[in-house]
C-alpha positions in Angstrom: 12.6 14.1 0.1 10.2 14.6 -2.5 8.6 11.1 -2.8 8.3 11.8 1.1 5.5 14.4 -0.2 3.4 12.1 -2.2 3.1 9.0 0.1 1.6 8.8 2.9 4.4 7.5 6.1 3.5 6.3 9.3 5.0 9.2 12.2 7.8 6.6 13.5 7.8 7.9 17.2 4.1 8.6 17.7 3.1 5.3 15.2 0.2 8.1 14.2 -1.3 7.4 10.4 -0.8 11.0 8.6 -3.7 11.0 6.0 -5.5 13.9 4.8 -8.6 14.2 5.9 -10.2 14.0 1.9 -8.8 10.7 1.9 -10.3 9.4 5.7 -13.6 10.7 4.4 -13.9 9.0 1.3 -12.4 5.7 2.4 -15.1 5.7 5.3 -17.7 5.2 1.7 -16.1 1.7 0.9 -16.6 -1.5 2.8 -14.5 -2.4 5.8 -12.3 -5.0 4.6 -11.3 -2.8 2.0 -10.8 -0.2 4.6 -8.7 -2.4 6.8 -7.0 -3.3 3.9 -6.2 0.1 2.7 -5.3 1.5 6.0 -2.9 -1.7 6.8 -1.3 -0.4 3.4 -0.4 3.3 4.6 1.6 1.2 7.5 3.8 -0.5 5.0 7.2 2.2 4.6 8.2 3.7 1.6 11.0 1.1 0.2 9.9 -1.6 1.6 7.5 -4.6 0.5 4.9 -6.6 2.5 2.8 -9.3 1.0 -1.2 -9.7 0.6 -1.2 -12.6 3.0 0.8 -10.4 5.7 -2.2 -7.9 5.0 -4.1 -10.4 5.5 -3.0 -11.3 8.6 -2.6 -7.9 10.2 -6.4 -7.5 9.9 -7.3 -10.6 11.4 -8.3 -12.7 8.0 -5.2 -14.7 7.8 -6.6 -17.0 5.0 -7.8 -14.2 2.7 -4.8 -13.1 1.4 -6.9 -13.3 -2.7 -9.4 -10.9 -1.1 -7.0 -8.3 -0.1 -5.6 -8.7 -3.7 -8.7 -7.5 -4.6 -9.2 -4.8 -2.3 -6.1 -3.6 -3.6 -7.0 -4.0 -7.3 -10.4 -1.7 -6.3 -8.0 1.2 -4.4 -8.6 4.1 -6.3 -5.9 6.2 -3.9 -2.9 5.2 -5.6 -0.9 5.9 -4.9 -1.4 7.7 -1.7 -2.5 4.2 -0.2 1.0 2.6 -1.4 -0.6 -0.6 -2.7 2.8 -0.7 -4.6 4.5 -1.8 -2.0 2.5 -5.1 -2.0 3.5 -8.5 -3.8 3.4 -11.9 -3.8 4.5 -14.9 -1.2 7.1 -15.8 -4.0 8.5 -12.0 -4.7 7.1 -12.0 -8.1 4.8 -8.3 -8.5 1.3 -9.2 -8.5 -0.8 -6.9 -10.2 -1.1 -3.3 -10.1 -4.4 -1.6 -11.2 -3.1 2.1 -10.9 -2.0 3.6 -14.8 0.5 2.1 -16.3 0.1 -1.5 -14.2 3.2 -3.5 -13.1 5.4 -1.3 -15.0 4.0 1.4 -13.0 4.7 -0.6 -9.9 8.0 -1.7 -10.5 9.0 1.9 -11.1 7.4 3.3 -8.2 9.4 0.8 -6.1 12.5 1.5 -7.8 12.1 5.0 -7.2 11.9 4.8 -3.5 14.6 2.1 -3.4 16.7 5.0 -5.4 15.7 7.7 -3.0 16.4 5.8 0.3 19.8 4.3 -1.5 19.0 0.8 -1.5 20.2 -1.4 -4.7 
């Protein structure tokens, strides 16, 4: 699955986060709510959606559901870290800081939708 290639997938029998080891190192630079956030991220499967507050509660900072938005806005791995795949409480997008913004987004999400069959 070529999409399989360019995001990063949590090993579903071991539950074992495959990132390079480029990417460990330089997201050890950033602060460590960002790195909870981006590493909560890599959890979420390819063609499915999660949103910032259910980031936010997987790291234990249930009410800072805006900060993770921001931690997302500032991850400059997308989109190895799939911050794609994460939208609002009411299904609407959010943003998207990677190129091309929330047209980006919506077609990276279609993509994997396409490639895993899913309307």
């Amino acid at each position: 699955m070529e999409m399989g290639n360019l995001y990063l997938q949590i090993c579903p029998t071991c539950l074992k986060l495959r990132i390079p080891i480029k990417i460990k190192n330089k997201i050890k630079k950033y602060p460590i709510f960002y790195q909870k956030v981006w590493l909560e991220c890599l959890k979420i499967p390819m063609g499915q959606t999660r949103t910032y507050g259910w980031i936010a509660k997987r790291i234990g900072s249930p009410n800072a559901a805006r900060a993770v938005g921001q931690a997302l806005a500032k991850n400059p791995f997308a989109p190895l870290v799939p911050c794609h795949r994460v939208i609002c409480s009411n299904g609407s997008l959010g943003g998207y800081s990677g190129i091309g913004g929330n047209r980006k987004k919506k077609e990276l999400l279609s993509k994997e939708f396409e490639l895993l069959g899913k309307p």
